[in-house]
Legacy VTK file of the C-alpha trace (Angstrom):
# vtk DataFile Version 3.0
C-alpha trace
ASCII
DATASET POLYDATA
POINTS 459 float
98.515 101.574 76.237
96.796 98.547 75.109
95.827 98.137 71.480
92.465 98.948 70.089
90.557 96.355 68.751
88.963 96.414 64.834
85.959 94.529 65.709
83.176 96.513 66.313
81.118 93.460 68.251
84.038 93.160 70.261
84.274 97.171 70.810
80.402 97.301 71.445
81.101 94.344 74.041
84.053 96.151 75.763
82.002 99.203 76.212
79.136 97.635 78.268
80.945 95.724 80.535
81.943 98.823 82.985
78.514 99.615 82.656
76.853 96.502 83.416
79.576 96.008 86.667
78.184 99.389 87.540
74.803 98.701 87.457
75.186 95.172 89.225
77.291 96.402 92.290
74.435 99.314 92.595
71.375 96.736 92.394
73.398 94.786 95.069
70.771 93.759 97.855
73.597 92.846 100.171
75.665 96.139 99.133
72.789 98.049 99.611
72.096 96.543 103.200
75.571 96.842 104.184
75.489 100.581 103.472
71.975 101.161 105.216
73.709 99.286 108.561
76.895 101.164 108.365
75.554 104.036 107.915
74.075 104.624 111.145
77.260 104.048 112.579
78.795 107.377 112.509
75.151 108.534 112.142
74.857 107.834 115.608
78.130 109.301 116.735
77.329 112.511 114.799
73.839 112.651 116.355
75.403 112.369 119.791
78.160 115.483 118.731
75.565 117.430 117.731
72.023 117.760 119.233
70.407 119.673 116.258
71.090 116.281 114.003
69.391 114.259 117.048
66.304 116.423 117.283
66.362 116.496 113.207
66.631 113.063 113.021
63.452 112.613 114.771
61.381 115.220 112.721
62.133 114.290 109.543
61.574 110.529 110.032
58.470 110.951 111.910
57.291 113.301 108.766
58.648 110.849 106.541
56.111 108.318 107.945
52.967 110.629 107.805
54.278 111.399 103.934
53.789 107.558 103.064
50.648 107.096 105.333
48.644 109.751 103.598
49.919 108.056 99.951
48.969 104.556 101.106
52.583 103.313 100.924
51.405 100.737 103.553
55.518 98.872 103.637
56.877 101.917 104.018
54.481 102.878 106.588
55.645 99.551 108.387
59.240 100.177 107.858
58.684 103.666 109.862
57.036 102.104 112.570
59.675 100.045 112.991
62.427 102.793 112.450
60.326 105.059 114.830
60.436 102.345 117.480
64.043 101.620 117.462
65.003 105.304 117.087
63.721 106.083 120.104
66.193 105.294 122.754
68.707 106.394 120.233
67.262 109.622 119.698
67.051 109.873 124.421
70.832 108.577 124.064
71.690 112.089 121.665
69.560 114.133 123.505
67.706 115.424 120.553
65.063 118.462 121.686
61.809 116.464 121.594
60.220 115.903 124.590
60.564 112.390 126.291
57.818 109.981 125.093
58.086 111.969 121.535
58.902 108.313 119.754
54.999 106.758 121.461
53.201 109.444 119.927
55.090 109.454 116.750
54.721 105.976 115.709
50.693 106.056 117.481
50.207 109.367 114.795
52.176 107.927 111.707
49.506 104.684 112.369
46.421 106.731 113.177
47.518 108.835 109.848
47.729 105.554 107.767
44.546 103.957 109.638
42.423 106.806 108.294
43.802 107.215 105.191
43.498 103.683 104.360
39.694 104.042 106.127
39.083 106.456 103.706
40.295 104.528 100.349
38.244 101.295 101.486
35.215 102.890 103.030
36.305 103.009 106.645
36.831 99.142 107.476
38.187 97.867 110.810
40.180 94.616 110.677
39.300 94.353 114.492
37.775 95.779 117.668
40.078 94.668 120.587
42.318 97.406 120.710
39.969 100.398 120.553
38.311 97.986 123.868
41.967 98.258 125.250
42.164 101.944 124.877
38.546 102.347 126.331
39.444 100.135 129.584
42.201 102.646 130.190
39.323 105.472 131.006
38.434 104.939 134.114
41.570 105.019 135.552
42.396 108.444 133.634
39.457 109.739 135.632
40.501 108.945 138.667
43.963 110.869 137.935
42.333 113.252 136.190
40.130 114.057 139.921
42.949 112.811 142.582
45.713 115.009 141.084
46.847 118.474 139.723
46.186 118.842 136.010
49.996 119.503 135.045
50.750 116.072 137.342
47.838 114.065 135.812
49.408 114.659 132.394
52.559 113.441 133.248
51.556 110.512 134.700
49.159 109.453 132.128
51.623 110.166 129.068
54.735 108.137 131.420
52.160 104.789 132.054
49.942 105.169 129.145
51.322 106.481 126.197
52.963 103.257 124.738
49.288 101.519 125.343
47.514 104.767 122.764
50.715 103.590 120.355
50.363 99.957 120.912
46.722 99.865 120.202
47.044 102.522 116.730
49.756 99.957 115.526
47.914 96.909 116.550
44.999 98.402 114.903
47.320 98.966 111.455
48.723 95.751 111.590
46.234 93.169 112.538
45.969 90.847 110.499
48.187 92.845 107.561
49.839 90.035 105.035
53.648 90.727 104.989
55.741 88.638 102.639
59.014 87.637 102.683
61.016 91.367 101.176
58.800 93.109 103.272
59.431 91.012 106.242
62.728 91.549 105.962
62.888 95.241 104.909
60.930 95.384 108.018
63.499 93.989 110.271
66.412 95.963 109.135
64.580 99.163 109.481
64.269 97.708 113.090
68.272 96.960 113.431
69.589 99.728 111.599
69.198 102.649 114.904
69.999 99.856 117.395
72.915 99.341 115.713
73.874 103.188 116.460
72.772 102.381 119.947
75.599 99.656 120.248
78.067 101.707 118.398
77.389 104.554 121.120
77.485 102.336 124.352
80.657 100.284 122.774
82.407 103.320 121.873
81.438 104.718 125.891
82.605 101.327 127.254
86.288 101.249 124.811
86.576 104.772 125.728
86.496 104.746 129.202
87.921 101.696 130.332
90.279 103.011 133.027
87.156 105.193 134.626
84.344 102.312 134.875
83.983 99.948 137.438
82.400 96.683 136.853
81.560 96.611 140.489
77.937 96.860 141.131
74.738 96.571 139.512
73.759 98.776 135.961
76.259 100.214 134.317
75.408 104.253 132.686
79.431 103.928 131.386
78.416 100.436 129.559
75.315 101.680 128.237
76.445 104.834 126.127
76.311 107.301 129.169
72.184 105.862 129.456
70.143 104.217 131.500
71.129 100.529 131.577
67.393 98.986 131.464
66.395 100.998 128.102
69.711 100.398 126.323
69.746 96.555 127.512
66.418 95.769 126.188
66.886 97.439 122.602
69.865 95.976 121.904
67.852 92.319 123.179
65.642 93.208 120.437
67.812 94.119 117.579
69.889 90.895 118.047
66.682 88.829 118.095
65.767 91.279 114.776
69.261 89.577 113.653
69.181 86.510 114.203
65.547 86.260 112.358
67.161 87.869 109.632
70.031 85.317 109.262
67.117 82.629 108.987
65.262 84.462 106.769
67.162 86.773 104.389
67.953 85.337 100.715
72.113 84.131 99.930
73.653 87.782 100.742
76.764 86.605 102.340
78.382 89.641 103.066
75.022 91.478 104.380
74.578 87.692 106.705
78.073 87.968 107.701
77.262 91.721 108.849
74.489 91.426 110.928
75.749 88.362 112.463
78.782 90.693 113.618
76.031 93.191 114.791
74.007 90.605 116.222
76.860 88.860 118.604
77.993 92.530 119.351
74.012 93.550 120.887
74.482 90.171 122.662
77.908 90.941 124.426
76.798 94.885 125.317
74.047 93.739 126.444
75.690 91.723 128.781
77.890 94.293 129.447
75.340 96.697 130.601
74.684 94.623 133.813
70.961 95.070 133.260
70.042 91.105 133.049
66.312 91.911 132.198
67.562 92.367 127.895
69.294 89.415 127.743
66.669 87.146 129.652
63.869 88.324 127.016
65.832 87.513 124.574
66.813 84.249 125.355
63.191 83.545 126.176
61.929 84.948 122.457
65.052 83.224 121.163
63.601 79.733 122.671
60.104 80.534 121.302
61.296 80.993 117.772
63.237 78.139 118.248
60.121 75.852 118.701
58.283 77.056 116.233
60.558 75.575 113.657
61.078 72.033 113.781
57.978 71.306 111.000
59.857 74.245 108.855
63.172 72.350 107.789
64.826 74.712 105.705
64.225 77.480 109.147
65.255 74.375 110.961
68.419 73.643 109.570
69.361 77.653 109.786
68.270 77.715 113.279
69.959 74.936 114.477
73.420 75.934 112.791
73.011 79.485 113.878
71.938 78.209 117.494
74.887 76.124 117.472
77.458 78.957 116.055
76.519 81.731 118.802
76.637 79.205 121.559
79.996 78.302 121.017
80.967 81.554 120.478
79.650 83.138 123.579
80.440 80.354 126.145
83.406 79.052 124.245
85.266 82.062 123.792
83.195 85.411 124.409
81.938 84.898 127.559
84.912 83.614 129.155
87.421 86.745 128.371
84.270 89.139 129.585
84.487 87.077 133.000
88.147 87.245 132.968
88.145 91.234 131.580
85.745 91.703 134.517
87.682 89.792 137.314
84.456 87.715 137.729
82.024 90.604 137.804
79.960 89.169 135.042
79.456 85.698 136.368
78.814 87.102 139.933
76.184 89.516 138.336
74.215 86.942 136.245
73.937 84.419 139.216
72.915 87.247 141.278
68.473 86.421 142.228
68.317 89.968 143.618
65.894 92.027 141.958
66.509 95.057 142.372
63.773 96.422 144.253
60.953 95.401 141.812
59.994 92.752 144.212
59.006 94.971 147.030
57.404 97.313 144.034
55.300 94.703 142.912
54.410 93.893 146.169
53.634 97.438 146.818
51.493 97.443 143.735
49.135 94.483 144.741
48.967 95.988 148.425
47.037 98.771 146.510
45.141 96.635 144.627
43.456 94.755 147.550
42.299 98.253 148.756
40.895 99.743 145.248
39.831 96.404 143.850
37.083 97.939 141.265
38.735 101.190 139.895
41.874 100.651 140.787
43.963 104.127 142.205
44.088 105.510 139.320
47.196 106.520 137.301
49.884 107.263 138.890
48.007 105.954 142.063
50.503 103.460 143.180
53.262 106.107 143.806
52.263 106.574 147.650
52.028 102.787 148.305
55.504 102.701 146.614
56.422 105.246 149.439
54.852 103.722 152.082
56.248 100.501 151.590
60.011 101.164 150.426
60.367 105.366 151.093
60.361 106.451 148.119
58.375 107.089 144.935
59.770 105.581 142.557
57.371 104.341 139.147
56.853 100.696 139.085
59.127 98.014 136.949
56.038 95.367 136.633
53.906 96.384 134.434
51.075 93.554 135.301
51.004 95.045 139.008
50.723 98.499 137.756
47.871 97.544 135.745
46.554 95.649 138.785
47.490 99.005 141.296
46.188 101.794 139.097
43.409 99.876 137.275
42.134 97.334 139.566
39.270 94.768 137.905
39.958 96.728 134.743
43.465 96.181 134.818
42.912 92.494 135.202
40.561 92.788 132.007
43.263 94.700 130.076
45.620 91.915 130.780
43.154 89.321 129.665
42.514 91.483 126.571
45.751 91.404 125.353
46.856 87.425 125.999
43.461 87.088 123.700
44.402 89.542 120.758
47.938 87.422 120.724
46.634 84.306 121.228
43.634 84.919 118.266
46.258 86.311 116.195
48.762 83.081 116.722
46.074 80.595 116.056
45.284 82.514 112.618
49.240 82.720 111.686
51.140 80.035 109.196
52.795 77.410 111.398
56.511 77.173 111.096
58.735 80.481 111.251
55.761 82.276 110.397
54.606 81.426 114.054
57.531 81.811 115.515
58.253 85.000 114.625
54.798 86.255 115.944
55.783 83.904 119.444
58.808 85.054 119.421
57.486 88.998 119.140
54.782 88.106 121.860
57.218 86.148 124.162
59.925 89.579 124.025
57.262 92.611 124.891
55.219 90.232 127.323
58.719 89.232 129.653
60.111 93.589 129.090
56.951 94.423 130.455
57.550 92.248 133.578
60.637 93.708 134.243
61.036 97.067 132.449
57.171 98.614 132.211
56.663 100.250 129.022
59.116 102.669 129.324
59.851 101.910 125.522
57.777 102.099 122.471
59.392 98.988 121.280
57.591 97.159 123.595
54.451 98.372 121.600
55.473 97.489 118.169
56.775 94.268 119.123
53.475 93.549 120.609
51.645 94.847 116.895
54.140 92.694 114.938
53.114 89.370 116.653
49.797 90.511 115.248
50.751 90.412 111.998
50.264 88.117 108.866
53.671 86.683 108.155
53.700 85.078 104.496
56.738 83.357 104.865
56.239 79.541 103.020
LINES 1 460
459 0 1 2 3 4 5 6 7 8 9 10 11 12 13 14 15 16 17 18 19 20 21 22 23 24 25 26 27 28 29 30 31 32 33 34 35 36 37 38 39 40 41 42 43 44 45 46 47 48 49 50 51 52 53 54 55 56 57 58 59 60 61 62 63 64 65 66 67 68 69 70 71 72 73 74 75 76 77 78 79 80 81 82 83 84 85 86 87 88 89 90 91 92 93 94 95 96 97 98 99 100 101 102 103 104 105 106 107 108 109 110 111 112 113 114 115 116 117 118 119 120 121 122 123 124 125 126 127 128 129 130 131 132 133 134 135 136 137 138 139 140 141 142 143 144 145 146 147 148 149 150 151 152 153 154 155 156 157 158 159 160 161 162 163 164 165 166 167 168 169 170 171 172 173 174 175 176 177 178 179 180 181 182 183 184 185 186 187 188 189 190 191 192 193 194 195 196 197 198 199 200 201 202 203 204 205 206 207 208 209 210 211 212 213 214 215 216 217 218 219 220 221 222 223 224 225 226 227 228 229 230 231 232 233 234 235 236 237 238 239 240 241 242 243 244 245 246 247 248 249 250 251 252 253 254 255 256 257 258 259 260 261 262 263 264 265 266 267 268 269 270 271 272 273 274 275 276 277 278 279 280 281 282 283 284 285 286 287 288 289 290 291 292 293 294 295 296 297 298 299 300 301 302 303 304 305 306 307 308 309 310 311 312 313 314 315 316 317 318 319 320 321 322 323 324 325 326 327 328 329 330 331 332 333 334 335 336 337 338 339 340 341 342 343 344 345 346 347 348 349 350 351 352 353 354 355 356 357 358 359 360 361 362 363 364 365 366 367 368 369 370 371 372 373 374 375 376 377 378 379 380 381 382 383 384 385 386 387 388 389 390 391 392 393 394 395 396 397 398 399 400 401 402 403 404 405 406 407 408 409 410 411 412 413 414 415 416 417 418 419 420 421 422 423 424 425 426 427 428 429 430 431 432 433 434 435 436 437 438 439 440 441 442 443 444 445 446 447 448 449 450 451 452 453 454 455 456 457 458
């Protein structure tokens, strides 16, 4: 037992100190992050045990959202969008009970929500146009389903194609032009890595776990990608490291939190590699290289850049890369200097065959199936998203492209130069290259898109 002291200043002293720790390691922005990453962790494991947490999950944070849209909590709107977006393939990987494009309707009706509640507060004023043009070139196509095919088979083919275009445009429409500072910015991108980062714990734990059973023989890997489909898992993970690596640019001195997501980030980099679905890792390394050039007026973002660059490339190719090759017996290396493509070739090619035959309308949605079976015998949906449009939209499709390269390219032109910029290029340059390989089969690819719209207040 240790003596008391007398002195009651000393005493008084004594007495706050416990207290004070307390309050500091609580007010801890790096604890704090830590605990929101980990957390989702065995979140994700749990979710995959038990379907009712999955389907859960998705209900409460998609009610969540419309809670803060109708009380104008406009970052915590944002931060739902994001979580929404990244949540999705997470919530397909668990196999919670919502049907399948349940995350593109979610995040379009937590921004629609927000849209008209913030219409109402300042008399119903639209930042821009473009999008609600987007969603109107869409129309004509729908039409032509809506007469070419059974109702039940119309629906499903406009919510597969078109559903991520009704959420891209409500969350382009909610972020145009919306000022997000530096917190914001980056309470924006960890609500973005947090449910990847249960997407890597799942296809990690699948790939540890069964190690004996898979085969890296072969294209795609289900095994490597959490018992999912390669493409999906690939790309989300691409976009969660390339949330991460922004992050370790732009986050304030939270060493531990840095050193965490720079763990998480070099782990979405090596899964994604592991899944044998190239498309991720190529988008990534594009957006990386768009960032990248975006920098060099912005020293401070330069310096980071540069050292980060220069830490992950040794890492990979000095040490990471070369045990994957060896782990693999050379399956990697063979795999990533493999040109084949999978089929999307002769889809794409299939795609513009229809095009030259339905050159104003288009065939309508869903149209380009039966060229896809003409061509390669089977009816599979299309992996370019560009020929689709070009297929099933025809002249339209060519103005829907043309309408989107302008809403980015306005956008950029309005944005702060330096990481500002980059992170809108870098945003633009990750959902443009997915959609060339992958379609929209995610709703990521839609709030990617929205966020190069936004106004990052970096400086």
């Amino acid at each position: 037992l240790m003596p008391q002291s007398t002195d009651p200043t000393l005493a008084a002293k004594a007495s706050t100190l416990p207290e004070n720790s307390a309050r500091q390691l609580a007010g801890s922005y790096s604890l704090r992050v830590i605990i929101f990453l980990l957390a989702h962790l065995p979140l994700a494991l749990a979710m995959e045990s038990f379907w009712p947490l999955a389907t859960a999950h998705a209900v409460l944070v998609t009610l969540a959202g419309l809670r803060w849209a109708l009380l104008g909590r406009s970052r915590l709107v944002m931060y739902t969008l994001a979580y929404i977006a990244a949540s999705e393939v997470l919530w397909r990987m668990t196999e919670a009970r919502v049907f399948w494009e349940f995350g593109k309707y979610a995040l379009g009706l937590v921004a629609l929500v927000a849209l008209v509640a913030e219409w109402r507060r300042a008399g119903g004023r639209l930042r821009t146009f473009e999008p609600l043009l987007l969603l109107a070139a869409l129309l004509p196509a729908v039409a032509l389903a809506m007469l070419d095919l059974s109702l039940d088979e119309a629906f499903d083919q406009i919510s597969f194609n078109l559903s991520a275009y009704l959420a891209l445009a409500l969350a382009a429409l909610y972020l145009w032009g919306r000022p997000v500072a530096r917190r914001a910015a980056g309470g924006l991108l960890l609500a973005l890595l947090a449910p990847i980062s249960g997407v890597l714990f799942l296809a990690s734990y699948s790939t540890i776990s069964q190690i004996g059973v898979d085969s890296f023989a072969g294209a795609s890997s289900w095994i490597r990608s959490g018992d999912f489909g390669a493409n999906q898992v690939s790309n989300v993970l691409s976009l969660g490291a390339l949330a991460g690596f922004i992050l370790l640019i732009l986050l304030p001195r939270a060493r531990a939190a840095r050193f965490l997501i720079a763990l998480l980030t070099m782990g979405m980099i090596v899964q994604s590699i592991l899944t044998f679905s190239r498309g991720g890792l190529y988008s990534l390394i594009l957006a990386g290289l768009a960032l990248g050039m975006h920098l060099w007026r912005a020293p401070g973002a330069r310096g980071r850049f540069l050292v980060l660059l220069a830490l992950f490339t040794a890492l990979v190719f000095g040490g990471i890369y070369p045990w994957l090759d060896d782990f693999s017996t050379g399956a990697v290396t063979a795999r990533f200097q493999d040109l084949d493509t999978t089929g999307r070739l002769e889809l794409a090619q299939a795609d513009l065959l229809a095009f030259q035959e339905n050159r104003l309308l288009g065939a309508g949605v869903g149209g380009s199936m039966p060229y896809h079976e003409y061509l390669l015998g089977d009816s599979i949906g299309t992996h370019t998203e560009y020929t689709r449009l070009l297929a099933e939209h025809g002249l339209f499709g060519v103005f829907i492209i043309a309408l989107m390269g302008w809403m980015l390219l306005k956008r950029y032109v309005r944005t702060q130069p330096g990481l500002a910029r980059g992170i809108s290029a870098a945003m633009a340059v990750w959902s443009l290259s997915v959609m060339a390989h992958s379609a929209t089969r995610i709703v990521a690819i839609s709030l990617a898109f929205a966020l190069a719209l936004v106004d990052w207040q970096l400086n």
